[in-house]
C-alpha positions as CSV (number, residue, x, y, z in Angstrom):
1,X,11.0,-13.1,-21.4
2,X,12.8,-11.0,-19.1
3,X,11.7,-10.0,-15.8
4,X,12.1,-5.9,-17.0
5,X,9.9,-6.6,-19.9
6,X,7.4,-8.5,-17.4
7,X,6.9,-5.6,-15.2
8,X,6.7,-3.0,-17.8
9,X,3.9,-5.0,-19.5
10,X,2.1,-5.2,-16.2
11,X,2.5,-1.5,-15.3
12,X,1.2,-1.1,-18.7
13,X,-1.7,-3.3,-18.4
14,X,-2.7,-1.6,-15.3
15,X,-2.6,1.7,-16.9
16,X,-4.9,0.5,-19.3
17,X,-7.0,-2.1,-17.7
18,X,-8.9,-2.0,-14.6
19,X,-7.4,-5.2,-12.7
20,X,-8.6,-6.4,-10.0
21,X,-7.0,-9.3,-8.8
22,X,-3.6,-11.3,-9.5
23,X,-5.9,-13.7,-11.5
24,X,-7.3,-11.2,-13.9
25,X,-4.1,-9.8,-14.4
26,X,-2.2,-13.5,-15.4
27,X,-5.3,-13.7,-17.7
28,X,-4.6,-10.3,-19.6
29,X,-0.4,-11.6,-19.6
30,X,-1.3,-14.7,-20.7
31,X,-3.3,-13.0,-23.9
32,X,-0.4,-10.8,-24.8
33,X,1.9,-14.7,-24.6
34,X,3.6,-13.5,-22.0
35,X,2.2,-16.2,-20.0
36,X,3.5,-16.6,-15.8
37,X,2.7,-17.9,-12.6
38,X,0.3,-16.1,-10.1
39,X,3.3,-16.2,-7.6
40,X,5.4,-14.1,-10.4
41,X,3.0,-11.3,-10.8
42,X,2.5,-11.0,-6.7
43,X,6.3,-10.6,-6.6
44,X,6.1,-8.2,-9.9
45,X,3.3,-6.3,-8.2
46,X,5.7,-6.2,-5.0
47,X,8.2,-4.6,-7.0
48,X,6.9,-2.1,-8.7
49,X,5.2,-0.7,-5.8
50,X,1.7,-1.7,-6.7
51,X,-1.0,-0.9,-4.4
52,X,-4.7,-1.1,-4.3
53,X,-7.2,1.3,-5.0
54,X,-10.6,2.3,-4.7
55,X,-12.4,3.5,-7.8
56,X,-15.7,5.1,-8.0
57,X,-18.5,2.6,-7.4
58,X,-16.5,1.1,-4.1
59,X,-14.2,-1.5,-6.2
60,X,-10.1,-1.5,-5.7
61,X,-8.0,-1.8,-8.3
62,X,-4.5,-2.1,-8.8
63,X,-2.6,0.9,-9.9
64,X,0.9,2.0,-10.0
65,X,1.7,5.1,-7.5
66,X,2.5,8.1,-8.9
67,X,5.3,8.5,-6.6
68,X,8.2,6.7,-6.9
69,X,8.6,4.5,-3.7
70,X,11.8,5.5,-3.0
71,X,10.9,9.1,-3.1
72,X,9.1,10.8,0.2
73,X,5.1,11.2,-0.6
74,X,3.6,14.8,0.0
75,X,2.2,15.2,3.8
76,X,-1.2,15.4,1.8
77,X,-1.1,12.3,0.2
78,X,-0.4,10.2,3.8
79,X,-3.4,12.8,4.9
80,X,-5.8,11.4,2.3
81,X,-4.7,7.8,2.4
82,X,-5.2,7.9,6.2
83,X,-8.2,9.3,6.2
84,X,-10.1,6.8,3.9
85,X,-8.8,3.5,4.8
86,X,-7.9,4.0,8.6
87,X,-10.6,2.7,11.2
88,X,-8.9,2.6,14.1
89,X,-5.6,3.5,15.7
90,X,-4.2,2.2,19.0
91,X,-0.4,1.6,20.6
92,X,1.4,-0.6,23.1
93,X,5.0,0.4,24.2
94,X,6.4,1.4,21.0
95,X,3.7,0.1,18.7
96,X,0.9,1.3,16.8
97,X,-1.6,-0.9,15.4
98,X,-3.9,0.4,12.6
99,X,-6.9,-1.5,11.5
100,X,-8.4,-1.2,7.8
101,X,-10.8,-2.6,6.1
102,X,-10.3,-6.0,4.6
103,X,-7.7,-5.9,2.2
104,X,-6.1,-2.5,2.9
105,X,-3.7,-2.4,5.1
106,X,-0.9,-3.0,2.8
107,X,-2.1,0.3,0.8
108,X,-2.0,2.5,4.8
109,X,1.7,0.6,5.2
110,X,3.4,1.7,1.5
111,X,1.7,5.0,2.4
112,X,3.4,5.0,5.7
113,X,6.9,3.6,4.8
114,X,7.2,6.4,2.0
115,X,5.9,9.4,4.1
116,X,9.6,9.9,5.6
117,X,8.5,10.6,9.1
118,X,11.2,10.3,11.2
119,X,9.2,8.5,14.4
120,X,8.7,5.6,12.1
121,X,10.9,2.9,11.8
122,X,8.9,0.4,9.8
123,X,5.5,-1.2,8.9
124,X,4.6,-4.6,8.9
125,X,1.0,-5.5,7.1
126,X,-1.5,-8.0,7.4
127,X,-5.0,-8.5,5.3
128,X,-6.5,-5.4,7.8
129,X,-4.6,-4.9,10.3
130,X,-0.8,-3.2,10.4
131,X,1.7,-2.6,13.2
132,X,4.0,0.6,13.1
133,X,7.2,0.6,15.0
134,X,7.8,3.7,16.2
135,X,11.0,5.2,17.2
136,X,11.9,4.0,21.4
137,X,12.3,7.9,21.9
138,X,8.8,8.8,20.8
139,X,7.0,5.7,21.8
140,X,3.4,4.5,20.3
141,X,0.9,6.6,22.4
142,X,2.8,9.7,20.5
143,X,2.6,8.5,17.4
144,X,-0.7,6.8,17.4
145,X,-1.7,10.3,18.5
146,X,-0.3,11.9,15.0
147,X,-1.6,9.2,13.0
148,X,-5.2,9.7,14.2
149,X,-4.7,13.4,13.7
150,X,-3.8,12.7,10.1
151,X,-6.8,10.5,9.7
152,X,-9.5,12.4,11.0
153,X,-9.8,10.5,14.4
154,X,-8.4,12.7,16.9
């Protein structure tokens, strides 16, 4: 099977299915006999730009943003994302480090790396905790500033 046919099942599956983890989702492949490792569908999910989401009654599911990830996401979306899954904010030198709740800080990172604001250089994400590098001419207490703004810290 190719790997274009993989990922369109998946993205697919997630549209129709409410998956939530790698496991569930290798078990709804594996139905269809498209059958593939757990390492495959993490890099699948990777590449398609899945993140994790929180549906009514407090579970996350997978899901497929509605923005392309090479294409800038509204102010508003960065706004809302920040706002639910940010808990804390603080910077070093030209650092920001955001903590989530468990599990999240991948879905603040995408969020961050497709917002197109030019003070950022990159993310880097753990399980709940991410670092921002910000630009050396704006440094991390200006930015952390911003980012609490946008979540509802400040």
């Amino acid at each position: 099977m190719s790997k274009a046919r993989r990922q369109h099942r998946i993205a697919a599956l997630l549209e129709e299915h409410a998956v939530t983890s790698q496991g569930q989702l290798c078990e709804l492949l594996d139905r269809e006999g498209l059958g593939t490792t757990q390492a495959t569908v993490s890099r699948d999910l990777d590449d398609l730009g899945a993140i994790k989401v929180r549906v009514p009654g407090g579970e996350t599911v997978y899901a497929i943003p509605e923005h392309p990830i090479d294409r800038i996401a509204p102010e508003d979306h960065l706004r809302r994302v920040l706002s639910d899954w940010v808990a804390d904010v603080n910077s070093s030198q030209n650092l920001v480090v955001l903590r989530t709740p468990p599990g999240s800080a991948h879905v603040v990172a995408s969020a961050l790396d497709r917002s197109g604001m030019p003070d950022i250089l990159g993310t880097v994400a753990g399980d709940d905790t991410l670092i921002v590098v910000a630009h050396e001419k704006v440094g991390g207490e200006r930015l952390a500033e911003q980012l609490r703004q946008l979540a509802s810290l400040a």
